[in-house]
N, C-alpha and C positions, 0 to 999 in steps of 0.2 A: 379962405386960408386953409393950407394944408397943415392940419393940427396932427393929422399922424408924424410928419415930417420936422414940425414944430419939438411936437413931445420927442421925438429918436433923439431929434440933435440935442437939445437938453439933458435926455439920459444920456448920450453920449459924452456930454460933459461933465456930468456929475460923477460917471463914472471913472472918467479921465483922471480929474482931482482927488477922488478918493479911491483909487484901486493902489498905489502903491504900499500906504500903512497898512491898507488890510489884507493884500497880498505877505507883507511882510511880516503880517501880525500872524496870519493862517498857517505861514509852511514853517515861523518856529510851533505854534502852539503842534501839527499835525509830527513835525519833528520830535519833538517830546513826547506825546502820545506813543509813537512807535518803537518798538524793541529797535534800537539801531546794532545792526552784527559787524563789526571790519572781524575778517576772518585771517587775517593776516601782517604782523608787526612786527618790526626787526629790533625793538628798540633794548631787548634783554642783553647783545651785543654791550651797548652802551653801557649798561648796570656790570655788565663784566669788566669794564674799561676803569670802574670807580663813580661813575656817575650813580646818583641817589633819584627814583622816582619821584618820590614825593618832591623833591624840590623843583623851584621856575628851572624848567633847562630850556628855554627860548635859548635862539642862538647857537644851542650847541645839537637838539636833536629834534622830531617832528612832536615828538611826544611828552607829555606827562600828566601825571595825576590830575592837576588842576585842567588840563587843557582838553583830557578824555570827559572830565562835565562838562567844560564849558562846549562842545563838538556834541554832547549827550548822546556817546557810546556808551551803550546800556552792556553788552559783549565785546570783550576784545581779547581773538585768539593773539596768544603770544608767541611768535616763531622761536623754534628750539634749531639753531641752525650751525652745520660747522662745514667749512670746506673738503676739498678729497683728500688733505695730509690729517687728518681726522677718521682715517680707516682701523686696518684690525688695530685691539689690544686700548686705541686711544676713544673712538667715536662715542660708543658707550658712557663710556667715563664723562665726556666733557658733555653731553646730552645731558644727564644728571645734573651736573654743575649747574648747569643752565635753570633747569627745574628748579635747585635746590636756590634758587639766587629767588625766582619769582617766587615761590613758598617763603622765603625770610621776608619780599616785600610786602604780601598779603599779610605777613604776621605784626609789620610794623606797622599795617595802616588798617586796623578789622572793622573799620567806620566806615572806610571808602570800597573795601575791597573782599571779596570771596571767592574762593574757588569752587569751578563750577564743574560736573564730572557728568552730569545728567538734565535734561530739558526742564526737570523739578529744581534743580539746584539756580539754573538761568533763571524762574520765574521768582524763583526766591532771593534772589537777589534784587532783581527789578522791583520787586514788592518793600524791599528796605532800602532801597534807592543808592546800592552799592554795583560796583565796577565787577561783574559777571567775568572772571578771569580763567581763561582755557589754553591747552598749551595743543600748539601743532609743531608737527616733529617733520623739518625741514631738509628733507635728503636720506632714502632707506639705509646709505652706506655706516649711517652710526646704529644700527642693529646687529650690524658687524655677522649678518648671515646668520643670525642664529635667532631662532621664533621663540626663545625664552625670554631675552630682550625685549623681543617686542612685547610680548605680553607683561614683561614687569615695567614695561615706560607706559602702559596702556593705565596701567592698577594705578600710577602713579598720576595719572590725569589726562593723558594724551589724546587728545580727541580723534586727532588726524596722522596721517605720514602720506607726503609725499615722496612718490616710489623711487623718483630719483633727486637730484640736483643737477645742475649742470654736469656733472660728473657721472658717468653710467656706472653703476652697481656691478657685481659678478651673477647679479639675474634679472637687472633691467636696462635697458638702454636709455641714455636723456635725450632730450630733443637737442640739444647742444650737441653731441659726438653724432647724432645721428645725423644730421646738418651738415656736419662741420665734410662729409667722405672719405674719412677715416677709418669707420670703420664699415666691416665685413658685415654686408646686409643677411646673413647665416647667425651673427652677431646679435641683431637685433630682435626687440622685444622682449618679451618676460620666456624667462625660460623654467625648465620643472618646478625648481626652488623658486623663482619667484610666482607664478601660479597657483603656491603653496601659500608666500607672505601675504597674499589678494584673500584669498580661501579663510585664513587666518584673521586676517583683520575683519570680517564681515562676522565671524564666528565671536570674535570680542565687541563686535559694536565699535570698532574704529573706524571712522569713513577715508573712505580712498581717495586720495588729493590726488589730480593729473597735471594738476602743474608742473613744468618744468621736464613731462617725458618725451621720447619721441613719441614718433604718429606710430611705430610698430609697436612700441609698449602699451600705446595710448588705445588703439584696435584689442590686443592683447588681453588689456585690463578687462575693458568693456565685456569683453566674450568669459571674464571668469568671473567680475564679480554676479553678486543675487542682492544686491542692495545698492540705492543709488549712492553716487558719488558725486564727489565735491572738485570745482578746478578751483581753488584760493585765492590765486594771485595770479589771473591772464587776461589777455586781451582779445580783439579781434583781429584776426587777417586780412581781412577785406581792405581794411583802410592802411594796415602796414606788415606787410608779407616780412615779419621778423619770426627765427624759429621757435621762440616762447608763443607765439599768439596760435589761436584755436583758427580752421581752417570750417567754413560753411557745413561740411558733410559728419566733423566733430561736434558743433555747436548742435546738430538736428541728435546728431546720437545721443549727447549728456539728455536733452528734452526726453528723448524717449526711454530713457532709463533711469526719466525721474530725477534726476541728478541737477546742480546748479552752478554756475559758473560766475566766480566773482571778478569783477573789475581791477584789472591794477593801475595805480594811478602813475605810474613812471611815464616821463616825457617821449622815453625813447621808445617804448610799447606801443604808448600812442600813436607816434606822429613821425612816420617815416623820414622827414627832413630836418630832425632832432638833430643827431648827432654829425652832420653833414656843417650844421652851425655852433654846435657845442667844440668842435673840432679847430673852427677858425676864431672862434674866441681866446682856445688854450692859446693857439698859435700867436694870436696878436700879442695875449699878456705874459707867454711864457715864461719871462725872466720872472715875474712877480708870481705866477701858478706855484713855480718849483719853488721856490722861496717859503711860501709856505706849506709846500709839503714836509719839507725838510725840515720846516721847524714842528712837524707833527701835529696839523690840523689836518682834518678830516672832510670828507668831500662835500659834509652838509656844513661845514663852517668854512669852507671857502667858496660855496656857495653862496655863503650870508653875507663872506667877504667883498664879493663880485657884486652883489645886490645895492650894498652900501657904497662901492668906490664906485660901480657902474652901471648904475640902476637903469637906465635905458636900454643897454647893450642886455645886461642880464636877463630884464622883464623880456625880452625879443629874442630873447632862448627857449619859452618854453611857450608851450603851446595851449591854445584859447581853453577856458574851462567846456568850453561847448563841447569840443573834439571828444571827449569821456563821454558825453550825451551821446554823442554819436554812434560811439564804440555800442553805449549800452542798446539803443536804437533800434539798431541792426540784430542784437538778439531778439530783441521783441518783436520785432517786425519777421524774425523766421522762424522766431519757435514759440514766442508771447511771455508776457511777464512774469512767468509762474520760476521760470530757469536762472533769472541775474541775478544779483546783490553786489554785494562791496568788497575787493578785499585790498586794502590800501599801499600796502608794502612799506609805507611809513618808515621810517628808521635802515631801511634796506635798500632804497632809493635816492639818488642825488639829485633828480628835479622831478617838480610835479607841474600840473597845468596851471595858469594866472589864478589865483583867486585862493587856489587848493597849498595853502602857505604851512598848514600841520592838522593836527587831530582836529582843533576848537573850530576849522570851518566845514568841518561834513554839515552842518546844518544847509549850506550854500546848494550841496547837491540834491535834497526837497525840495528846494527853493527853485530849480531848474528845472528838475520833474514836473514839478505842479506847471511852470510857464509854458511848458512842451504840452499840458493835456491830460497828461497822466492823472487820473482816478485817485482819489484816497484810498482807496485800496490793495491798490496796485504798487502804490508808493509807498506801504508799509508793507506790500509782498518787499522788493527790492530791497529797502531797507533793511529785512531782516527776518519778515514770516517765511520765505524759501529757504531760507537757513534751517531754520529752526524745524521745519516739513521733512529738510532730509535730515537733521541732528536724529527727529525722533526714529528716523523710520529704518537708522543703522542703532542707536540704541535699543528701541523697545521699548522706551517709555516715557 
């Protein structure tokens, strides 16, 4: 008798039977264990709308209090974000607002929640089992050109700024205008003043988000700061040549500058054949889309809408939770784990991949990592130690 062959196939089935509970028992328990960082959330928008954190807002947004434990985001940066009719005289102004709305939540909830301004203040929070609250500042144009600004939204908690928005600044160009050949390549990149705002922010310990600039800013950037940087909310190229995603020869440079680059979970970033099906779905139900635009629901509640009256069509909009493994993948595989993490866009976004339904299922992507191979280590790099590597190493402490 072949007793080696004997004893494989028996562990082979013992393992069969019992690897699922304890698969699923390992990447919550290694889930938990880990600092989780999303470095990026739109949901403060919402709270400006009237909506209240602390309550169930299932239904209405990706996010809340309750569902940031139950997901066991240990960090969650909160986007400070306003469009380009938010330039001089108003950007300022409504940035604060913004701030001054997540400071009343943290004041209403000091069990769940602290603000966090330093890598001391994240560990301290983790240690009393409270929601690690950080604000990034979504588009340079509400600095309104002036580096007093910046440095009083800095004081005020601001971790981050991203240099543009879709909208290019009067000293950066965004990867949107630059895309779009519109404008004068003389045009692009950071100019004197903003080579100054880059200069500036490294001098406060603000880290430099390249999300959302062009490739001339994004070059630009790279050549002025002396500290690494953060991309928040982008994707890969490889898999969808949209002009938000990072391109092969940006991905080697963030690596080599130390710097990290978080994941966005948007459909469309994803999955180049997004919006090619998002397009003939409006079209099919268009009398009932506009219907409830008009009566003032919002794209993640007629999203919800679509889900509930067309749950087959909808589910066949967005793309496999895999496709995001993939994205991440591809970084590791050319520059290695030390460079990705998460940054969700949550609240900023109309669809995400199958599975990824709001905050309460980040635990699903440990749960994917670990099935792919990924190291316990490496999976708490991801999670949230590359965060925190570059958090310290533009603070200082």
């Amino acid at each position: 008798m072949n007793y080696k062959k004997v004893y494989g196939s028996l562990l082979a089935t013992a393992l069969a039977i019992g690897s699922l509970p304890a698969v699923a028992q390992d990447y919550k328990e290694l889930h938990q264990k880990a600092i989780v960082v999303d470095t990026h959330n739109d949901v403060l928008i919402s709270v400006l709308e009237g909506l209240r954190l602390e309550d169930d807002l299932r239904g209405k947004t990706h996010s809340d209090l309750a569902r940031f434990k139950e997901g066991g985001v240990d960090v969650q940066i909160f986007s400070v974000w306003s469009d380009e009719t938010y330039g001089k005289g108003k950007g300022f102004k409504f940035a604060n607002l913004q701030i001054d709305s997540l400071y009343a939540i943290v004041e209403r909830n000091p069990d769940k929640m602290m603000i966090a301004k330093t890598p001391a203040d994240i560990m301290k929070a983790v240690q009393q089992n409270k929601l690690a609250t950080m604000i990034g500042l979504e588009g340079g144009h509400m600095i309104e050109d002036n580096l007093n600004y910046l440095e009083e939204l800095h004081q005020r908690g601001t971790s981050y700024m991203t240099l543009t928005w879709n909208n290019s600044t009067s000293w950066a160009s965004s990867a949107m205008d630059e895309s779009g050949g519109k404008m004068r390549k003389s045009k692009r990149g950071l100019n004197k003043f903003g080579k100054q705002v880059v200069r500036k922010m490294n001098e406060l310990g603000m880290m430099v988000d390249l999300s959302h600039v062009g490739e001339r800013t994004f070059w630009d950037a790279m050549a002025t700061t002396t500290k690494p940087v953060i991309v928040s909310h982008s994707c890969v190229h490889h898999f969808n040549p949209h002009f938000r995603n990072l391109k092969d020869d940006q991905i080697k440079a963030i690596a080599k500058n130390g710097g990290v680059i978080h994941l966005n979970f948007f459909s469309g970033f994803l999955d180049p054949g997004y919006d090619k099906r998002m397009n003939a779905f409006r079209e099919k139900h268009k009398t009932e889309v506009d219907a409830l635009r008009k009566a003032g629901n919002n794209s993640i509640q007629i999203y919800d809408w679509a889900m509930e009256n067309y749950p087959e069509e909808a589910s066949e909009l967005r793309p496999p939770l895999s496709l995001l493994l993939d994205h991440l993948d591809h970084i590791v595989k050319l520059v290695g784990a030390d460079y990705v993490g998460l940054g969700s866009d949550f609240d900023g976004i109309t669809s995400t991949p199958q599975q990824l339904d709001s905050v309460a299922d980040m635990p699903l992507i440990t749960k994917e990592l670990l099935a792919r191979g990924y190291s316990e280590e490496d999976v708490k790099k991801i999670l949230g130690e590359n965060f925190m590597r570059v958090f310290r190493a533009n603070v200082g402490s």
